[in-house]
N, C-alpha and C positions, 0 to 999 in steps of 0.2 A: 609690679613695681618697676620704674624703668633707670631708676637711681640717682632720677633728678633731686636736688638738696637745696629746698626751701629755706635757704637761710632766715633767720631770728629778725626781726627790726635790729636796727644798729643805734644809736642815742643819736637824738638828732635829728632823724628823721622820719616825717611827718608818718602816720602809721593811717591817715586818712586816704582809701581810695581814691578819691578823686585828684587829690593834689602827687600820687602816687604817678595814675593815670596822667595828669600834666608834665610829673618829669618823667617818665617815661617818653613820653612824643617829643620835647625838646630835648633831649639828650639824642633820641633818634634823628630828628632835624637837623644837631650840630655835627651828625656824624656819630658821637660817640654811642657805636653799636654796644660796647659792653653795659656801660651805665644803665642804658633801654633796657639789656638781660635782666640785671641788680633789680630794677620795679616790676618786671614784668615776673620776676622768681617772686617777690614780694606779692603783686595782688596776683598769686595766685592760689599764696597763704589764705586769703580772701574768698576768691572762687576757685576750688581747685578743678572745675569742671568747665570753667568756660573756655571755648574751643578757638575763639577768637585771642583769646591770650596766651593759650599752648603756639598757636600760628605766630603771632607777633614774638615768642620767647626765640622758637626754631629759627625763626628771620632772622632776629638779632645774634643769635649766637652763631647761625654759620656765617653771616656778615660780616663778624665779627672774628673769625676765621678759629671758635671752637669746636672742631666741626664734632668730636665725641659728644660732646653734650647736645649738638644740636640736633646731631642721629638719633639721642634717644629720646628728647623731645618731640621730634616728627614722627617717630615713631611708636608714642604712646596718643600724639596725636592721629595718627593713621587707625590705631586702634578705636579709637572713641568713633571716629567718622564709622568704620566699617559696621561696631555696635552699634550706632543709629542705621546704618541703614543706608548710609550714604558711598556708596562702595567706586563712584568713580573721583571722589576726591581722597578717600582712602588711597586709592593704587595712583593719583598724583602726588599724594604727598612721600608713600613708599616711592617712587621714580625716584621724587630730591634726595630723601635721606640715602637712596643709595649711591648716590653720586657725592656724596659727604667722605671726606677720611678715604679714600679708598674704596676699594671692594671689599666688600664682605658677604661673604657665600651664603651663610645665613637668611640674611638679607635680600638678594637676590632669589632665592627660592622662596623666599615669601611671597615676592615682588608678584614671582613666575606661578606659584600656587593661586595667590588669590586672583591673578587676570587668567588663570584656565577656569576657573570656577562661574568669572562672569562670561566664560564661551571664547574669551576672546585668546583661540589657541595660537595666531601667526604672533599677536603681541607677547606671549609669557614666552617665546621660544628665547629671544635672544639673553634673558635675565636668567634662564635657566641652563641652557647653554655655557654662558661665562662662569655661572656658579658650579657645573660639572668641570669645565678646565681648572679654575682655581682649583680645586679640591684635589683635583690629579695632578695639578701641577703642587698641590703642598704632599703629594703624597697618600692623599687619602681616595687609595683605588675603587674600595667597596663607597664610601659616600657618591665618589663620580660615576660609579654606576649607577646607583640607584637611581638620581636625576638625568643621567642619557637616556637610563632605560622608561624612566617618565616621557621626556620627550620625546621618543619610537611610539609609546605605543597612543599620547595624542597626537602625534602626527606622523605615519605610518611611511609616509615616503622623504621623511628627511632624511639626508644623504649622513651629515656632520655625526648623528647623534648613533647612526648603525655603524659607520665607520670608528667611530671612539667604543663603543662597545666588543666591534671586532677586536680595537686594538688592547683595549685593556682584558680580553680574555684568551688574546694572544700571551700579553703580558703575566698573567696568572698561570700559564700551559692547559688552560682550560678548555672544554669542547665548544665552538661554534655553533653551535644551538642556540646562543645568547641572542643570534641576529636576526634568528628564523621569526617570523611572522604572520 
């Protein structure tokens, strides 16, 4: 569940797809990004599975500068993509949402899990990376480890992720064995 909130039909308004679908794209037309949201939350009452309508919701709501809601629409739509099978529009649509609202570490380790998983280890470094700083930088020493020490051992001669390891087991008074290889 990603906590997206299907609103009820409101009186008044047409509860017909199609004419749904129509104001939807002219509200998008005029600009008004949120209006597009309002149908697009609406026919998806309709089809909650079409993937093309979770895409047009995400567009409109970070358009439209909600960027929380539009994080976790793109990223139930990253989901669906990745369960089909489609794994490089997956890890394109995780890239937006992670540039929505900020960082979020979370997010970024996802970002960084699922592109080592399709091999592609020089692209997961920098999202996994920034999600080991954040985390050290909120204080949370043992999480930034766990992700430097992901990126050491897929990628054996990064400099960034042995050095932050050194330092946060400098930081802990901990033995230097953390860096060994």
């Amino acid at each position: 569940r990603t906590g997206i909130e299907i609103p009820p039909f409101a009186p008044g308004v047409s509860e017909d797809r199609r004419s749904l679908l129509l104001d939807a794209d002219q509200a998008a037309r005029r600009g008004d990004l949120a209006a597009a949201a309002v149908c697009y939350r609406k026919l998806l009452a309709f089809t909650p599975t079409d993937l093309t309508l979770l895409q047009r919701l995400g567009d409109a709501l970070a358009r439209s500068g909600q960027d929380p809601e539009a994080r976790d629409v793109l990223l139930r739509l990253a989901e669906e993509y990745w369960r089909g099978g489609f794994r490089s529009r997956s890890l394109a649509v995780l890239r937006r949402a992670s540039r929505l609202g900020g960082p979020q570490p979370d997010l970024l380790v996802l970002l960084g899990e699922r592109t080592l998983e399709l091999g592609h280890i020089a692209d997961a470094r920098e999202p996994l990376i920034e999600a080991a700083t954040l985390r050290e930088s909120a204080g949370d020493f043992p999480g930034a480890e766990v992700i430097f020490r992901q990126v050491a051992e897929s990628m054996p001669r990064d400099l960034v992720s042995r050095q932050s390891l050194l330092r946060l087991a400098q930081r802990r008074n901990a033995p230097n064995s953390i860096v060994e290889a």
